[in-house]
C-alpha positions as CSV (number, residue, x, y, z in Angstrom):
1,X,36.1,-65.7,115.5
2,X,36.3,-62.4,117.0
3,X,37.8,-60.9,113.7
4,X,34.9,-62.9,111.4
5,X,32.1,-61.5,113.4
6,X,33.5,-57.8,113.2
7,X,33.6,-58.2,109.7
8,X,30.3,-59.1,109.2
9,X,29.2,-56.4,111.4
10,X,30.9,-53.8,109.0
11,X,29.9,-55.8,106.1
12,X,25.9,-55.3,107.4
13,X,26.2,-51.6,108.3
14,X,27.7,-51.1,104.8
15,X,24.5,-52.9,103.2
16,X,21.9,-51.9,105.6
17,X,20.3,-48.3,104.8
18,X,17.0,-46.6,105.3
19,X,15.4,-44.0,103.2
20,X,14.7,-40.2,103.8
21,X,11.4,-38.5,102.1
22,X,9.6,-35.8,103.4
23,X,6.7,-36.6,105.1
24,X,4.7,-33.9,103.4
25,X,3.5,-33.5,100.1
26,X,5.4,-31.9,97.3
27,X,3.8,-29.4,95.7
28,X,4.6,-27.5,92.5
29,X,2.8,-25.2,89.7
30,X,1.5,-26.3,86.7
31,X,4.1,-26.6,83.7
32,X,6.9,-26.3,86.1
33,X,10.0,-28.6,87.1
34,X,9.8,-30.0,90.6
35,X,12.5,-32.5,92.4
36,X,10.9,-35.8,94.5
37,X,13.2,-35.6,96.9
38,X,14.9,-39.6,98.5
39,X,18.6,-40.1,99.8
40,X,20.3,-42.9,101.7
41,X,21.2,-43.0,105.6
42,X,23.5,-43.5,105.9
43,X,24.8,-41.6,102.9
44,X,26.3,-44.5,100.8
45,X,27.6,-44.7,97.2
46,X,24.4,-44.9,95.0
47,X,26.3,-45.9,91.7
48,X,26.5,-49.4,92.1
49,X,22.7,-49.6,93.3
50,X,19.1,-49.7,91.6
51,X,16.6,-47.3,91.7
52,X,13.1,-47.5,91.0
53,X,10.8,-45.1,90.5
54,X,7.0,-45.6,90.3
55,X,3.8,-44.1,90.3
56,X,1.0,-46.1,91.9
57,X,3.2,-48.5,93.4
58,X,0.2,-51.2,92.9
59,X,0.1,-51.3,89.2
60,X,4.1,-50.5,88.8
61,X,3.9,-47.6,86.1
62,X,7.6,-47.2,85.7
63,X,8.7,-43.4,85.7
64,X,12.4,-44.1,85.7
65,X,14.6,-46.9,86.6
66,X,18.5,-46.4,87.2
67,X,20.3,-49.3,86.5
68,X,23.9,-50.6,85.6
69,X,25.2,-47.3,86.5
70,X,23.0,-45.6,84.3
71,X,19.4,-44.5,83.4
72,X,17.4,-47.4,81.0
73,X,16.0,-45.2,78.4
74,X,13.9,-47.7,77.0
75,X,12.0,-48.2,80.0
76,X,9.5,-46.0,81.5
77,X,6.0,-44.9,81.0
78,X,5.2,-42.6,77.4
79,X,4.2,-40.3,79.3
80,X,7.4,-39.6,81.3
81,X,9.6,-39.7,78.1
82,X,12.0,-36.7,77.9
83,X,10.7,-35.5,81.5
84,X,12.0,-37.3,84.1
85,X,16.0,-37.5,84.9
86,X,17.9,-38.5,88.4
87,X,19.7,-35.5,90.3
88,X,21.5,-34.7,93.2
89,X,25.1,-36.4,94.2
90,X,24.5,-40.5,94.1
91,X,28.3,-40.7,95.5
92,X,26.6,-39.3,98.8
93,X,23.4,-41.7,98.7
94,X,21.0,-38.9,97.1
95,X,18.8,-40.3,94.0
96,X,16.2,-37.6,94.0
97,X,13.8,-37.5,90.7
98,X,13.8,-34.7,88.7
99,X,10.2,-34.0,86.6
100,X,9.7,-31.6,83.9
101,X,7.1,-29.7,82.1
102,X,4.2,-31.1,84.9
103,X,0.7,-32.0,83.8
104,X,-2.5,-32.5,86.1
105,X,-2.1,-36.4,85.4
106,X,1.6,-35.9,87.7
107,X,-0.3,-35.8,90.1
108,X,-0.6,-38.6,92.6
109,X,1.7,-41.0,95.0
110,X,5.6,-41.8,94.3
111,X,7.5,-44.8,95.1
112,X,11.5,-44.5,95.5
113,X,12.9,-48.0,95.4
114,X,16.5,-48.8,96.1
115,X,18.1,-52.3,95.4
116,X,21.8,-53.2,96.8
117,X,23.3,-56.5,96.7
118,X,22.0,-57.8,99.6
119,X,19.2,-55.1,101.0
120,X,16.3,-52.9,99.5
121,X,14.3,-50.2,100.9
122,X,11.2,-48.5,99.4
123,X,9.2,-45.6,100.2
124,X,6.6,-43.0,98.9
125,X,5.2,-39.2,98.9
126,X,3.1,-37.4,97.3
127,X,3.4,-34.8,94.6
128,X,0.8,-32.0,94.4
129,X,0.4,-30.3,90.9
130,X,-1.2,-26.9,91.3
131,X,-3.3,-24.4,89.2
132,X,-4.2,-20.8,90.4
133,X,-7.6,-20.3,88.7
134,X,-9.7,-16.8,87.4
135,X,-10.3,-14.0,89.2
136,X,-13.8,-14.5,90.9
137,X,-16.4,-13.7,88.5
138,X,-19.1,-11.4,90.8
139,X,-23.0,-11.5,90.0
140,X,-25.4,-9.4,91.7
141,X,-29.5,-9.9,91.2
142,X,-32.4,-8.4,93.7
143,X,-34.2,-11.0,95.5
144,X,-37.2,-9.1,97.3
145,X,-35.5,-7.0,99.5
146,X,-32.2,-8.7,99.5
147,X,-29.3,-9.2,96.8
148,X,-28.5,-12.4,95.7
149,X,-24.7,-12.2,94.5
150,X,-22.9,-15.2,92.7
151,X,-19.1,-15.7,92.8
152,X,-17.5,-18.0,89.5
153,X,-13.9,-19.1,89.5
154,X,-12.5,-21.9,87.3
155,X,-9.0,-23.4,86.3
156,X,-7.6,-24.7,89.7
157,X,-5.7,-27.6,90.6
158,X,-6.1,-28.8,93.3
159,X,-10.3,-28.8,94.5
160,X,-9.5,-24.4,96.4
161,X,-11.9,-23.2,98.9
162,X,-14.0,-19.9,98.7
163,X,-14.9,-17.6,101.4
164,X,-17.1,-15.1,101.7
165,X,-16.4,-12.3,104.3
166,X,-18.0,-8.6,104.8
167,X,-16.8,-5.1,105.3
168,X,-15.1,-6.1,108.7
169,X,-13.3,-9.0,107.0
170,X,-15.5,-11.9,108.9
171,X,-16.4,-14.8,107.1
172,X,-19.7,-15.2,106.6
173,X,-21.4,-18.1,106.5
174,X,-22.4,-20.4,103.5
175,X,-23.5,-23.9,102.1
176,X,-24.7,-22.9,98.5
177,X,-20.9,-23.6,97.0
178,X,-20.5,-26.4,94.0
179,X,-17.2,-27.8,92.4
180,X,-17.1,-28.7,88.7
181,X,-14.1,-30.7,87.3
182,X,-13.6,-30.2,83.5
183,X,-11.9,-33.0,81.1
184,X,-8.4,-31.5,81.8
185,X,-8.9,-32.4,85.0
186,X,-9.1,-28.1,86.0
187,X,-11.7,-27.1,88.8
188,X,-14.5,-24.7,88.8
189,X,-16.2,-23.8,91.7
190,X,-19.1,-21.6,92.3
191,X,-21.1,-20.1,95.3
192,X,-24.4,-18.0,96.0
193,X,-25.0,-15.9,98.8
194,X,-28.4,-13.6,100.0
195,X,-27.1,-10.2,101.6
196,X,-29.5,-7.1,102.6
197,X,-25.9,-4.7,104.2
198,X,-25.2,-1.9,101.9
199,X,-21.8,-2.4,102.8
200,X,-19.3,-4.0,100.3
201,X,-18.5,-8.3,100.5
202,X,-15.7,-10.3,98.8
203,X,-15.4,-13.3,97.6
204,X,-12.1,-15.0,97.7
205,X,-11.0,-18.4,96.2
206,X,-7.6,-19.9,96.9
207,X,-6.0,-23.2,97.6
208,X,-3.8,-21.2,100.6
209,X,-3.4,-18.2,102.4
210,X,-1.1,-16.9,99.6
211,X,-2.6,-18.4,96.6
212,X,-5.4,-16.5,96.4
213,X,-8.1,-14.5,94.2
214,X,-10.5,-12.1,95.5
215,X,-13.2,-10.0,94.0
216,X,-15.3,-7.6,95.9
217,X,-19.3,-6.1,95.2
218,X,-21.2,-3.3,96.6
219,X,-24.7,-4.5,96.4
220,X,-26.4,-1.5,95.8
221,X,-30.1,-1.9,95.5
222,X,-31.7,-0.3,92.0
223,X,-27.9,1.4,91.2
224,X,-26.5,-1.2,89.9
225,X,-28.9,-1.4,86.9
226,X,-29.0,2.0,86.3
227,X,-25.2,1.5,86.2
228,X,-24.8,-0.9,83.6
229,X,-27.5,0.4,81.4
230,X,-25.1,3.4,81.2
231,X,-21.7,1.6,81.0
232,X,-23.5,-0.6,78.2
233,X,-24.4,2.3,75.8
234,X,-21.3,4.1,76.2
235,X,-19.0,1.0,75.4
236,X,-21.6,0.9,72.0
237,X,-21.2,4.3,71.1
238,X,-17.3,3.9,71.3
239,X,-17.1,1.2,69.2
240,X,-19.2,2.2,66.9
241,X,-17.1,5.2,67.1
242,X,-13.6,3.5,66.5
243,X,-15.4,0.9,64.3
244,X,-16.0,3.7,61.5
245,X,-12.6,5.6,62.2
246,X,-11.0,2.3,61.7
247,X,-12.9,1.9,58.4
248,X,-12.1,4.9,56.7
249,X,-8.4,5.3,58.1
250,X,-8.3,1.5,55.8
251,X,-9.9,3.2,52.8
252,X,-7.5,5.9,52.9
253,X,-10.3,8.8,54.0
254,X,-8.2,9.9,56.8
255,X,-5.3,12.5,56.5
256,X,-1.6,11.3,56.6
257,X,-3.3,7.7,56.4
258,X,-0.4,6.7,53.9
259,X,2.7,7.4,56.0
260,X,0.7,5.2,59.0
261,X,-0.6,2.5,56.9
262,X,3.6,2.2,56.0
263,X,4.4,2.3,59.2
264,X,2.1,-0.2,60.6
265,X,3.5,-2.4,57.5
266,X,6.8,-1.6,58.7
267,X,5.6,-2.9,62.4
268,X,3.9,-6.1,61.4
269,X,7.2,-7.3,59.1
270,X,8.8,-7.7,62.3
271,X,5.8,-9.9,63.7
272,X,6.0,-14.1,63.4
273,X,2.1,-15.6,62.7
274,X,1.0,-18.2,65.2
275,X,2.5,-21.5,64.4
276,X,0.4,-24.7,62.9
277,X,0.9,-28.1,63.7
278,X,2.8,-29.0,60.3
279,X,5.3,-32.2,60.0
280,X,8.9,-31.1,58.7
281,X,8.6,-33.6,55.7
282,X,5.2,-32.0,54.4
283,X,5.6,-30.9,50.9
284,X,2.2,-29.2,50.6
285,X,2.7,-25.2,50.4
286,X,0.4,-23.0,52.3
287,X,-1.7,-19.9,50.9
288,X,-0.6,-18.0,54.4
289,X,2.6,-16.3,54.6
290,X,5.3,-16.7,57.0
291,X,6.5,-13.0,58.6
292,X,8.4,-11.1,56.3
293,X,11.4,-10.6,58.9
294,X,12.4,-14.1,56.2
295,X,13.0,-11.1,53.7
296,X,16.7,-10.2,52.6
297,X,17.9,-7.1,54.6
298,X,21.4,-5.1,55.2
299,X,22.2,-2.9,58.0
300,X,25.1,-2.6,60.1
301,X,26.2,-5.6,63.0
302,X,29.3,-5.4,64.1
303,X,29.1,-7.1,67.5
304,X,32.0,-9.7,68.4
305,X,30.5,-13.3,69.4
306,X,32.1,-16.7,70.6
307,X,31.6,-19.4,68.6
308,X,30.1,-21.9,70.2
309,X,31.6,-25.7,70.0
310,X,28.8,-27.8,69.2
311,X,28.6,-31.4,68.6
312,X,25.6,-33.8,67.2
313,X,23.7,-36.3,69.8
314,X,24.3,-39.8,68.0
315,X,21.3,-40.5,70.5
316,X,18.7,-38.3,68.6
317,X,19.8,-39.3,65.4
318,X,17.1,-40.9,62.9
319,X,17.8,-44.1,62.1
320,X,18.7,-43.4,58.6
321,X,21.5,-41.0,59.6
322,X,25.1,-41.9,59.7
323,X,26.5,-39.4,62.6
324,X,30.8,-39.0,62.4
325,X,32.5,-41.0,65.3
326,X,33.9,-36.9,66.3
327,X,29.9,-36.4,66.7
328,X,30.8,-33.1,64.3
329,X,29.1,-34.3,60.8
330,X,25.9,-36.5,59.9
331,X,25.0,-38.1,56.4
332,X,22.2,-40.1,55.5
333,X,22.6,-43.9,54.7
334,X,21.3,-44.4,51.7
335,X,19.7,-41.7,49.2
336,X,16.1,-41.6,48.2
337,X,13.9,-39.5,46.0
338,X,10.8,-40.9,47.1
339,X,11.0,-41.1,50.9
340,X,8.1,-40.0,52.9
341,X,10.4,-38.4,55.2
342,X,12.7,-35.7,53.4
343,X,14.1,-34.1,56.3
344,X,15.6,-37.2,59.3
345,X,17.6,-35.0,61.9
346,X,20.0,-35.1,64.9
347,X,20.2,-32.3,67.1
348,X,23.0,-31.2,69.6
349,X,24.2,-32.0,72.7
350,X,24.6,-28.6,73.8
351,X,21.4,-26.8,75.8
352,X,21.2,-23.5,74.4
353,X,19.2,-22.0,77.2
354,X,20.4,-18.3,77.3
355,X,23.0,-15.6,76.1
356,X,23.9,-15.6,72.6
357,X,25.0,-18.4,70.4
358,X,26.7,-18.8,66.9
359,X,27.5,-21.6,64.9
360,X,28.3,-22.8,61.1
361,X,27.5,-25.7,59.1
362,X,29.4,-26.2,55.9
363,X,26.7,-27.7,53.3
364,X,29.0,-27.9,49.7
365,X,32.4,-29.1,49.7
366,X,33.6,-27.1,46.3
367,X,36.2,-30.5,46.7
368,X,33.6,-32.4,45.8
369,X,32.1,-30.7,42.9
370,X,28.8,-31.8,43.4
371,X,26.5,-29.4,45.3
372,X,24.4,-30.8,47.9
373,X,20.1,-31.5,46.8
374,X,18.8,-31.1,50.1
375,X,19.5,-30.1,53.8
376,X,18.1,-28.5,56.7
377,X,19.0,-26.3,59.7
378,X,17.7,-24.4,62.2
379,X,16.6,-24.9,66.3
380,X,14.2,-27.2,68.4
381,X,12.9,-27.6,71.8
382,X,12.3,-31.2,73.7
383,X,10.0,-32.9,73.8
384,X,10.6,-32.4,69.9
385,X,7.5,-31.9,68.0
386,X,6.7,-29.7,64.8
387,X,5.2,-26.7,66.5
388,X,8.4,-26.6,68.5
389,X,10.8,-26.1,65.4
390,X,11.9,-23.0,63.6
391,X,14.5,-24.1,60.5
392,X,15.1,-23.4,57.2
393,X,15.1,-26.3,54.1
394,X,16.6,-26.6,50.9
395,X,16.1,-28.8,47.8
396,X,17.8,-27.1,45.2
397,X,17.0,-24.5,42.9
398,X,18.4,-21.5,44.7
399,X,15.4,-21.3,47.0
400,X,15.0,-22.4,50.6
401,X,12.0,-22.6,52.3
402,X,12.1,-20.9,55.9
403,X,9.5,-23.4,58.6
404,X,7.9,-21.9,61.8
405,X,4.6,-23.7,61.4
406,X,4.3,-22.5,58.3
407,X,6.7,-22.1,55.0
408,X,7.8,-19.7,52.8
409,X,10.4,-18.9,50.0
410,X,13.7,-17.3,50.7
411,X,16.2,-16.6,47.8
412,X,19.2,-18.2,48.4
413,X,23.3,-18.1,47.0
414,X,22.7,-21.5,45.5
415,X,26.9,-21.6,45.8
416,X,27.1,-20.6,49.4
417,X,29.4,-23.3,50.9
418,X,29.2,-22.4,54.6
419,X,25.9,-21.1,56.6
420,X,26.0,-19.0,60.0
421,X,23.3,-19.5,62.4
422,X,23.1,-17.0,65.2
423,X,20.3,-17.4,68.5
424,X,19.8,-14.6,70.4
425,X,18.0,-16.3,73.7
426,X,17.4,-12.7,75.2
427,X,15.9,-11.0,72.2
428,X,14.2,-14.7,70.4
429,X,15.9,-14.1,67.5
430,X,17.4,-16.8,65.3
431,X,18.9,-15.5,62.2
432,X,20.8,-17.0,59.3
433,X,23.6,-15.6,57.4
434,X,26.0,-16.6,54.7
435,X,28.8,-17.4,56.3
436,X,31.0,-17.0,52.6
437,X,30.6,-13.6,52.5
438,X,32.3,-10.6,55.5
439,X,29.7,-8.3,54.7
440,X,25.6,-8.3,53.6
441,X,25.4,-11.6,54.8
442,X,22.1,-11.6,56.3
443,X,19.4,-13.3,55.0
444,X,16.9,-14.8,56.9
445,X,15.6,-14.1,60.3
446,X,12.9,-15.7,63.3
447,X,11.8,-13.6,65.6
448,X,10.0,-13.8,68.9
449,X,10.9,-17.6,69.3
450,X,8.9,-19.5,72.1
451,X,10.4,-18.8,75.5
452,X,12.3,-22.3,76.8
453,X,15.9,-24.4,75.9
454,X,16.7,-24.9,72.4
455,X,19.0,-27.3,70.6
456,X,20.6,-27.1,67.4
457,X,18.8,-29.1,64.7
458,X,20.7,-30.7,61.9
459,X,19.3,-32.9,58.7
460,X,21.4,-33.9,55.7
461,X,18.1,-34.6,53.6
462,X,17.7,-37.8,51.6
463,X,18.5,-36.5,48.5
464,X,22.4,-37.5,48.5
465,X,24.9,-38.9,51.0
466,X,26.9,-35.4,51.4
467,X,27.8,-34.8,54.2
468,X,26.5,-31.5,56.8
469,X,30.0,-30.7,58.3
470,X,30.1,-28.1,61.8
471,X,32.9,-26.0,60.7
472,X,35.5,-25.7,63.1
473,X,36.4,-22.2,63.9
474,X,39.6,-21.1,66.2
475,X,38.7,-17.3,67.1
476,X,36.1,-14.9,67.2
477,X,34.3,-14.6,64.4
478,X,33.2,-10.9,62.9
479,X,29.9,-11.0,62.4
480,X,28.2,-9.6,59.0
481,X,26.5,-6.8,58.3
482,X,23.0,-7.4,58.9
């Protein structure tokens, strides 16, 4: 009996556990990554447990649930798709959440919900998205013999407060002060205040001590008119000034205008436009031209790289795409000239998030004969979406069509077997080269690629069941000429 009750001691302690949340709330900056912190005590082995996670516990929106010793990926609110992961050790009880990329609508109460065998435990916090706002905007307009000075700041998340103090830093008191809350959910507050001291006032508007803006105005009765009058016409006369400098230096009227109108060519080859919303299958062209850094160069490179050892994600595959049981090569199912979507992709598993990586895909198979009728290669950033990709496509014909929001032509070896693909996180460059050739093997380029972690992309086309092939490579690789 005495050996029975023992055990079921030991078997309750090893069931029974409480949860550990902070009892504050969590609070992060907009667009940032933030960890909702909840472990076991006593520390026990998470694995074999579930976990819940909700928002508005109530109405059970789903932000993750961990479940037969892994994360359900079919479950979970749209919103929190590609976001939201589990981290910290679950062998020592910890099954923190992990949010990405954080919107206004984060905002709000979290529920961590743990399930044993025979014992659950639940509990919440609250995560705190913030926003620091504009500068205070300063107004100043005589009132009789006083100055009435408005203060304007807008963007914050959460509602901030605003002070107004004097000279000798006291606050001064107020009740004029109104909050405004825009359909992004961004606050906008603004105050007045009378004042008849000569000395200068700030206003400051902040949701801490340390997340703060201030502006400052000395309301000077009569100068301040006088003031802008003055600042006003000088800042026409200079721009009417540079207006017809700029105008004549474009028509050619100035001296040496040629050698600067080259040399601001020269400067805006090297610039990418702003990218459009365009879907990778569009077929349409587009009157505006992608950045001429797309344009065959040579030059010398002769920096050594590591190759990097890549391997496709059978997970982000498009469901007509066949990827290799060795996750190194990816064909499509069944060919098609007519399919709305010409370019299904996978894209690695590897995060390429910084340093310098290089990589090769071999597109022809000279074994084979038969070249392949469409492919396409290049880089993406999750959550995917078109504004996010920077690749290259090809559908015969010797000419590829280089995609950064926009598209244009780039000529091609049409028998280039093998094509090298080099990002450079530190310097946003993602350049292509022929990987056939050991020298003036450059020929196309992106530049100034979106800050963030990117992942190889990788689409057979539709056109034929060739395969795209990662070719294996056992050393260093020498680089091209660029």
């Amino acid at each position: 009996m005495l050996l029975i009750f023992m055990a079921s001691v030991l078997a309750r302690s090893a069931a029974d556990f409480s949860l550990v949340i902070p009892g504050a709330p969590v609070s992060a900056p907009l667009g940032s990554s933030v960890i909702l912190p909840c472990d076991l005590s006593p520390a026990l082995n998470a694995r074999t447990f579930e976990v819940h996670w909700y928002k508005n516990f109530l109405h059970k929106n789903l932000v993750l649930l961990y479940k037969d010793q892994k994360v359900q990926e079919n479950f979970g609110e749209d919103q929190y798709r590609n976001r939201v992961s589990l981290t910290g050790e679950m062998d020592k009880g910890t099954v923190s959440l992990k949010l990405d990329n954080l919107t206004l609508a984060d905002g709000g109460e979290y529920f961590c919900f743990v399930t044993s065998i025979s014992w659950y435990e639940k509990g919440s916090m609250t995560l705190v998205v913030k926003a620091l706002g504009s500068t205070p905007v300063l107004l100043l307009q005589e009132v009789g013999e006083q100055m009435n000075v408005t203060c304007t700041s807008g963007g914050w998340s959460p509602k901030p407060m605003l002070t107004w103090r004097d000279s000798a830093g006291q606050e001064l008191p107020n009740s004029h002060t109104y909050y405004r809350t825009d359909s992004e959910g961004l606050v906008s507050v603004s105050s007045w205040l009378l004042f008849s001291s000569s000395d200068w006032i700030s206003c400051t508007v902040g949701l801490n001590h340390e997340e703060i803006r201030e502006s400052r105005v000395v309301p000077v009765r009569g100068f301040w008119r006088e003031a802008f009058i003055s600042t006003l016409v000088l800042s026409l006369i200079i721009l009417t000034t540079f207006t017809v400098l700029l105008i004549l230096f474009r028509k050619g009227f100035l001296p040496h205008c040629s050698s600067h109108k080259n040399a601001k060519a020269a400067a805006d080859s090297h610039e990418v436009l702003q990218t459009e919303t365009l879907p990778l299958n569009a077929t349409e062209k587009t009157d505006r031209v992608i950045s001429s850094s797309c344009e065959s160069t040579e030059g010398p490179f002769s920096n050594r790289f590591e190759v990097t050892k890549l391997t496709l994600d059978p997970s982000t595959a498009h469901e007509s795409l066949n990827v290799s049981s060795d996750c190194r090569s990816v064909f499509c199912k069944h060919k098609s000239k007519d399919s709305k979507f010409k370019f299904p992709h996978v894209v690695s598993k590897e995060e390429l998030g910084s340093g310098e990586f290089y990589w090769e895909v071999k597109i022809w198979d000279k074994g084979l004969l038969r070249q392949k009728l469409s492919w396409c290669l290049g880089v993406t950033q999750k959550p995917e979406s078109e504004t996010r990709i920077r690749a290259l496509w090809y559908e015969g014909g010797g000419k590829a069509r280089a995609y950064n929001g926009e598209f244009k032509e780039v000529t091609i070896d049409k028998n280039m077997t093998k094509i090298g693909l080099l990002l450079n996180c530190e310097k946003k460059i993602l350049s292509f080269f022929n990987a056939d050739k050991n020298s003036n093997n450059f020929f196309c380029a992106f530049n100034n690629l979106p800050h963030g972690t990117y992942y190889a992309l990788f689409s057979p086309g539709v056109k034929d069941t060739i395969p795209l092939k990662l070719h294996l490579i056992n050393s260093k690789k020498q680089s091209a000429q660029q």
